[in-house]
NUSELUM-896174 format. One line per field, with one value per residue (C-alpha): residue in three letters; x, y, z. Coordinates in Angstrom, 1 decimal. Each point is the difference from the previous one (the first is absolute). Example, Ala and Ser with C-alpha at 12.3 -4.5 7.8 and 13.67 -1.06 7.14 Angstrom:
dovex c(ALA	SER)
px c(12.3	1.4)
py c(-4.5	3.4)
pz c(7.8	-0.7)
This chain:
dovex c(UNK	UNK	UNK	UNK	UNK	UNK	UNK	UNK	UNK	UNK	UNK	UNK	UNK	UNK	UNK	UNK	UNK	UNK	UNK	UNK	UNK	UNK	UNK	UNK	UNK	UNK	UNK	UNK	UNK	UNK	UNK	UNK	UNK	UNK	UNK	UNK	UNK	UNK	UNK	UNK	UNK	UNK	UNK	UNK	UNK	UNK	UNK	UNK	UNK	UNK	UNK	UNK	UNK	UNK	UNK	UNK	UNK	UNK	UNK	UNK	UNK	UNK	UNK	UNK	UNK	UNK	UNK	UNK	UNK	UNK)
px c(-9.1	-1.1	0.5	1.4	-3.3	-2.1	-1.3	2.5	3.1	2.1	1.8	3.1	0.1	3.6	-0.3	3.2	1.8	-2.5	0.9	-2.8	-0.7	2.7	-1.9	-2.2	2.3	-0.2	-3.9	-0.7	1.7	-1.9	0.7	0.2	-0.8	-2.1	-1.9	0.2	-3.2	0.8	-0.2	3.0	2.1	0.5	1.4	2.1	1.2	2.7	-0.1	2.8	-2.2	-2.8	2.1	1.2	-3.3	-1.2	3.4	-1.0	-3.5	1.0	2.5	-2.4	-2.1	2.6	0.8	-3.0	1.3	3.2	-2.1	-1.8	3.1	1.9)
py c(-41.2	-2.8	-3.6	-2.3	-1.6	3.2	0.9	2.4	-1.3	-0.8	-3.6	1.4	2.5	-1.0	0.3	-1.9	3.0	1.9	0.8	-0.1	3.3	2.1	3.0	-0.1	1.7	3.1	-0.3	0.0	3.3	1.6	2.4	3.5	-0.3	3.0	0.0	4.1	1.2	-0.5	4.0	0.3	-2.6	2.9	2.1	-2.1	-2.8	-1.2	-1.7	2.8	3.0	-1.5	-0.2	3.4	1.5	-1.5	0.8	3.6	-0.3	-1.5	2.9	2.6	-2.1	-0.3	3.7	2.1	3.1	-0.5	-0.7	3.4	2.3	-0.9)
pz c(-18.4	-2.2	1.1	-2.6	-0.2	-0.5	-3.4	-1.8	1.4	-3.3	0.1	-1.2	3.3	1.6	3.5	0.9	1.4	1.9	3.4	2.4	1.9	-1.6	0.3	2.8	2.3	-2.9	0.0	3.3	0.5	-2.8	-3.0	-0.8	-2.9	-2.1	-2.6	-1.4	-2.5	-3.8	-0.4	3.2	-2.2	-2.3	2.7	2.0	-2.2	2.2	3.4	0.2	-0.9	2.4	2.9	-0.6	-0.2	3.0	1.8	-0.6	1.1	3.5	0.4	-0.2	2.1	2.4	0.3	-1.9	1.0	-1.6	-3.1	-0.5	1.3	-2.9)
């Protein structure tokens, strides 16, 4: 983060209501956060339609045989 006497750091920056270490709880448990190929976008455009999919794959990953018999 840029200090206000750092080059780049715009004068008219308004800092006034910052709250200092808002978010560190958040980032110090992590993220889950995905990045999916460009070509996958096409196929699963939805957080919805990815979590689907993947719901499905760890099904039949769950129970394989139950995958094939049907």
């Amino acid at each position: 983060m840029k200090k206000r006497d750092e080059p780049g750091f715009a004068e008219e920056y308004n800092l006034s209501g910052g709250q200092r270490g808002r978010h560190a709880a958040a980032y110090r448990r992590g993220t889950n956060l995905v990045l999916i190929d460009p070509d996958l976008v096409a196929e699963f455009p939805t957080r919805e339609a990815v979590n689907e999919a993947l719901r499905e794959v760890a099904e039949q990953r769950r129970h394989p045989l139950a995958a094939t018999a049907e």
